[in-house]
N, C-alpha and C positions, 0 to 999 in steps of 0.2 A: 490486650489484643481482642478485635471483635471477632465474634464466628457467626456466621449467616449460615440459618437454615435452609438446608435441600427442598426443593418441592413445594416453596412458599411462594406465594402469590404476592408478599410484601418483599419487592425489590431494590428498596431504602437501601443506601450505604450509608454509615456514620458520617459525619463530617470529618473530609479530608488533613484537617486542622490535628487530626486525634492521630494522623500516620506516624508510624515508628520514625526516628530519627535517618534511617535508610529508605525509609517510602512506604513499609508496610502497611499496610490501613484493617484488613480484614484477611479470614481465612472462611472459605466453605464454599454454601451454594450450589450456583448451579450455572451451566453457560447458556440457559436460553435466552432468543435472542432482545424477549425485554429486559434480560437482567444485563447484556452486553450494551444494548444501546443505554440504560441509565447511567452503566457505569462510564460508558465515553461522555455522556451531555455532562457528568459532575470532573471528569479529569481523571478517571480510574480506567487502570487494563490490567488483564488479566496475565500471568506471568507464573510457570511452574512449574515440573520436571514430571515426567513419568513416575510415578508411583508416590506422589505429593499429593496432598490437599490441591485446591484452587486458592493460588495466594493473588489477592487484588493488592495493587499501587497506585500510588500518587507520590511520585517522586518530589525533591524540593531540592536545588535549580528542576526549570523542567528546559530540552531542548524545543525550540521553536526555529522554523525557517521563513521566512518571506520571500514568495517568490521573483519579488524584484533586485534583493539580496543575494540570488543563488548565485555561485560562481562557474567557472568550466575554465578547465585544466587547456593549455594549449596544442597537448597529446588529444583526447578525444574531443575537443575542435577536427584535427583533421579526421577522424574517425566519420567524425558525423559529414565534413565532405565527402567523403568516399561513397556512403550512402548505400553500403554494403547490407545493412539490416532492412529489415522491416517492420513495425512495430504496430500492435495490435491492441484492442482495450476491451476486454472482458469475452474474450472468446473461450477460454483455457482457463477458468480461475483453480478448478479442482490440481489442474496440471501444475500450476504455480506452487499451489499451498505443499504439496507434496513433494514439488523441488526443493521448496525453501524448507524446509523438515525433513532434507537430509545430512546426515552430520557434515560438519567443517573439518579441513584440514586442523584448524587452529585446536579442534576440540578431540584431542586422543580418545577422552570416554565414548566419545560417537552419542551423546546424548543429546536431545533435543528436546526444547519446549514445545515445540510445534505436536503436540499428543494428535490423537485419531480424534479424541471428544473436541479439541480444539478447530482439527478440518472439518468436522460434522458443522461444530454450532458456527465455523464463519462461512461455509457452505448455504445455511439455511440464510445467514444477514445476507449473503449475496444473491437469491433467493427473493428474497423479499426488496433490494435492491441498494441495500447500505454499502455491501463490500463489495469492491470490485479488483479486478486484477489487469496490470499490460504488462503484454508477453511482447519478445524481441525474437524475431525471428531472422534464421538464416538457410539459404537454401532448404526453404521449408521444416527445417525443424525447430524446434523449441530451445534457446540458448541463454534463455535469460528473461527476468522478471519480477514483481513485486504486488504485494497484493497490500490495501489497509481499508479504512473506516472512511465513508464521505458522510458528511452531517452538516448542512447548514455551509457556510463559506471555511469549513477547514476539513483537512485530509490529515488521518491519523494513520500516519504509517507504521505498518507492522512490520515485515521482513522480506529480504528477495534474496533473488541466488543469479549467480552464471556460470555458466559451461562454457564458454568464449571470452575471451578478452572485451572487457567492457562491457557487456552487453548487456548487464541489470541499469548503467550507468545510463546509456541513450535509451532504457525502457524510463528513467527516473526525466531525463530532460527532455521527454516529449510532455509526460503528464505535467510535467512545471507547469510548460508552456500552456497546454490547454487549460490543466484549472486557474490559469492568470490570466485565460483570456474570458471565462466563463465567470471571472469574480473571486476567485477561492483569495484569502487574504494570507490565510496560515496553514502550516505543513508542523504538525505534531511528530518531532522524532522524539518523544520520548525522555531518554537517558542522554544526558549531556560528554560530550567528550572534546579531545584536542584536534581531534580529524572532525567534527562536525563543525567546530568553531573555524575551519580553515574553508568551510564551503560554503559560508555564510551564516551559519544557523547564530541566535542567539541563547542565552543564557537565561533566563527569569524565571524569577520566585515565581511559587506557587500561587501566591495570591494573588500575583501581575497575570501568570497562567487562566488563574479563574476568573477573572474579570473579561478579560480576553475573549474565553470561550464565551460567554454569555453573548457579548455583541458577535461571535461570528455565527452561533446558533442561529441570532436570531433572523440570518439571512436566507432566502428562498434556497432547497435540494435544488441545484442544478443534475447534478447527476442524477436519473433516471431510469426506471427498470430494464432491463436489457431490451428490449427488438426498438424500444422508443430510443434507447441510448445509442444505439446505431445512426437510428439517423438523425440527432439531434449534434455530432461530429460533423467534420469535414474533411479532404484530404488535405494534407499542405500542400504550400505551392508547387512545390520541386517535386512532388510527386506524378510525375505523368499519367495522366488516366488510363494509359493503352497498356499500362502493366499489369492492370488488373483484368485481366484472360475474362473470362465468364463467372457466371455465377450460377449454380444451379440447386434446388431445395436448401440444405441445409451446407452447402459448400461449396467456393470457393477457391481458383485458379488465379496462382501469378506466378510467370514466366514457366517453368513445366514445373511446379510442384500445387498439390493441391492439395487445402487443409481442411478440416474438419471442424463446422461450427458447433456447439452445443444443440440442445430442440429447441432453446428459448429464443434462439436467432433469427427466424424464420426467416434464412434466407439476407438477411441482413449482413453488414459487414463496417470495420472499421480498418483502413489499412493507410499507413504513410509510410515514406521513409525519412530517415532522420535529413535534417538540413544545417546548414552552417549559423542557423540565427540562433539556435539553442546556447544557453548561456549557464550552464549550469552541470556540475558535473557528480557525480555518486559512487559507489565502492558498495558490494556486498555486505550483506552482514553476518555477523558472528555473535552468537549465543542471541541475549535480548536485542545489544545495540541494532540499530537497523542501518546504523551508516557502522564502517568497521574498517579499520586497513587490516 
């Protein structure tokens, strides 16, 4: 077992090849955010309980989605006609991370990986403009969402939650869509299971993993730091422009509710509602998984 030193400026991880037969690779460290970006560009995340060390992985299968792969349920098909949500992309990330690091029904202990040092250090990536988060909104409030890693042509998903029926689900098949139309090739969940393999994800070795990320690293960040990322969006089509009331400093008016952008917004905005072309459908997660029945 490797242990990495705290407070080092050498942010080497061993080779993945050395991980425990569960995925283990290393314990220690630190979660600033050059040691979080190495550890995504090599196939490593961070994963570990309140009052734990920082245990990094690399799983072997690892799950992989493509977004031309993804599937959607025939139930939220009609969800997304109804067009009841509103879904939004890095307005709320702090909101998000905080949702999703509330315990799950599934989990009696009420424990959560999601720690304070974990909001801090993906707070700073987002920040600097790696992590970003879409939120699902209804009647103005916050009902659902997911946050992960953009690097290059792949999205590393980390975790979402809802408070409404489906609503992390049409937060997950909007982003599809956009990062397939932006270029994005792969959607990193992670941890392999039988409800991921049922929404298209794949299965592949590690080594097929790291070969993988190399060529999609080596593709242009589309996604970009917040006030640029706003307008570098668009609405969808079925989105009628007259829904969006005004706009004024830092927020925002559709239909009589009005929300509150972050200060890095200035004034910017990103707002659709879901539509019936979305093809791909999601489920909350529980404990690590990011996809979970």
């Amino acid at each position: 077992m490797f242990i990495l030193p705290a407070d080092s400026r050498d942010f080497r991880f061993p080779p993945v090849e050395l991980a425990s037969p569960e995925g283990l690779l290393a314990i220690g460290g630190d979660l600033r955010s050059e040691r979080l970006l190495e550890a995504y560009r090599h196939g490593i995340f961070p994963w570990y309980n309140r009052g734990q060390p920082i245990l990094w992985w690399s799983p072997d299968p690892r799950a992989v989605l493509l977004p031309p792969k993804l599937k959607i349920s025939r139930s939220l098909r009609k969800i997304l006609r109804r067009g009841e949500y509103i879904v939004t992309l890095d307005t709320q990330f702090l909101s998000v991370m905080h949702a999703c690091a509330q315990p799950r029904a599934q989990n009696l202990e009420g424990e959560t990986w999601i720690t304070p040092e974990m909001i801090e250090a993906y707070f700073h990536l987002h920040e600097q403009g790696y992590a970003h988060s879409v939120e699902t909104w209804f009647d103005g409030t916050l009902v659902g969402g997911l946050y992960g890693v953009a690097l290059g042509g792949i999205f590393f998903g980390e975790s979402m939650f809802s408070h409404r029926s489906d609503a992390s689900k049409v937060a997950f098949v909007h982003l599809v869509r956009q990062l397939e139309e932006w270029g994005y090739t792969h959607i990193d969940c992670q941890l392999p299971s039988a409800h991921l393999s049922s929404l298209g994800a794949e299965e592949i070795r590690r080594q097929d993993f790291l070969r993988m990320l190399d060529d999609t690293l080596a593709l242009p960040n589309r996604l970009v730091v917040h006030g640029n990322l706003t307008r570098s969006l668009h609405l969808s089509n079925d989105q009628p422009s007259h829904d969006i009331k005004s706009t004024t400093g830092n927020s925002f008016h559709f239909g009589t509710a009005r929300l509150q952008l972050p200060h890095w917004a200035h004034g910017g905005y990103f707002v659709y509602r879901p539509s019936a072309a979305s093809r791909c459908g999601m489920v909350h997660s529980s404990n690590r998984q990011w996809f979970s029945t």
